[in-house]
C-alpha positions as CSV (number, residue, x, y, z in Angstrom):
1,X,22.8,-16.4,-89.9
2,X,19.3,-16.9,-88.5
3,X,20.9,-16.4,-85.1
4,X,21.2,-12.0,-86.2
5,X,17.8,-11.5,-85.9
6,X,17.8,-12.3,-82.2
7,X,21.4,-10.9,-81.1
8,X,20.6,-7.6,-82.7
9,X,17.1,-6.3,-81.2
10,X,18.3,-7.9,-78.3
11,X,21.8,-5.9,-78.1
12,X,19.5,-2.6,-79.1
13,X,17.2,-3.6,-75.7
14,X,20.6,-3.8,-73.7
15,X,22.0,-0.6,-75.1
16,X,18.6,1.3,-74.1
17,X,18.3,-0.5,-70.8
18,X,21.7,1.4,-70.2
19,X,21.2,4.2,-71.3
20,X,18.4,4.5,-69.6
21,X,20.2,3.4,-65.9
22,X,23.0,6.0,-66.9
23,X,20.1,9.0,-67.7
24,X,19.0,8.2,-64.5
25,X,22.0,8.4,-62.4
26,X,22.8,11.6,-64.2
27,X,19.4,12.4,-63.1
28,X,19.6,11.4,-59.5
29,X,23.1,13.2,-59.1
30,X,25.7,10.2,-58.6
31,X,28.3,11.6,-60.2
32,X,27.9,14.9,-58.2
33,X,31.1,15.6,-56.2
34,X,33.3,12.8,-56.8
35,X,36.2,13.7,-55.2
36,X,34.6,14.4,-51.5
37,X,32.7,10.7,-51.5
38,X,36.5,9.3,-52.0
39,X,37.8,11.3,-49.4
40,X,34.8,10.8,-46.7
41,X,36.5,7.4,-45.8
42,X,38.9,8.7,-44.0
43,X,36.9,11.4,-41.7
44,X,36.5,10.3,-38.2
45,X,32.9,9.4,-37.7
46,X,31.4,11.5,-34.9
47,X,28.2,10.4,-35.3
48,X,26.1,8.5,-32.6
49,X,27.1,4.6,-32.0
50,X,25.5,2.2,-32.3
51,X,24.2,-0.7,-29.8
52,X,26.9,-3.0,-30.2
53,X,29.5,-0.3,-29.6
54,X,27.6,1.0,-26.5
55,X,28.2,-2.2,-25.1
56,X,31.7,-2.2,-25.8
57,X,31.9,1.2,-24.1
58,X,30.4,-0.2,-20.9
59,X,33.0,-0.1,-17.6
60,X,33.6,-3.0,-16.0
61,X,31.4,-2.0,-12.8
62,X,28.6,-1.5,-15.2
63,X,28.6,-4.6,-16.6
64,X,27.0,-6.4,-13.4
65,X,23.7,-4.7,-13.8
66,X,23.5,-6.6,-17.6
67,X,24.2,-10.1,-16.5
68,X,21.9,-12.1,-14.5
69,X,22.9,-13.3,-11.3
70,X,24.9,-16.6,-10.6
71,X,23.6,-19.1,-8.1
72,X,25.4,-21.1,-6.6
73,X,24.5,-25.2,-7.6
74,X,25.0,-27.7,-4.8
75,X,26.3,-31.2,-5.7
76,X,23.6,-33.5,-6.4
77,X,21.9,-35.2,-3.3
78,X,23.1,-32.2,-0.3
């Protein structure tokens, strides 16, 4: 029984802790426009890319001025 007056101010610190997080999304506007952040998934991206897929993008003739030249290793002792 002794065990109530921990659970209770503690469950009344939880319930304003969430309230409070829930004021402040209200606040901040999260639920603003639901339906358009489900459906912005599948838009096609048209934005700028990024490094890695610039370097995918990169034609095979390109791809020489990246990579260091090879030198050719003689057999040990020539």
């Amino acid at each position: 029984m002794d065990i109530l007056y921990l659970l209770i101010p503690l469950s009344a610190v939880l319930v304003l802790i969430i309230l409070g997080v829930f004021g402040w999304a209200l606040h901040r506007g999260q639920f603003e426009d639901l339906e358009h952040e489900g459906e912005r998934i599948l838009q096609d991206d048209d934005g700028p890319v990024d490094s890695h897929q610039a370097l995918l993008q990169i034609k095979p003739e390109q791809s020489s001025n990246l990579l260091p030249e090879r030198r050719e290793e003689k057999p040990y002792g020539s």
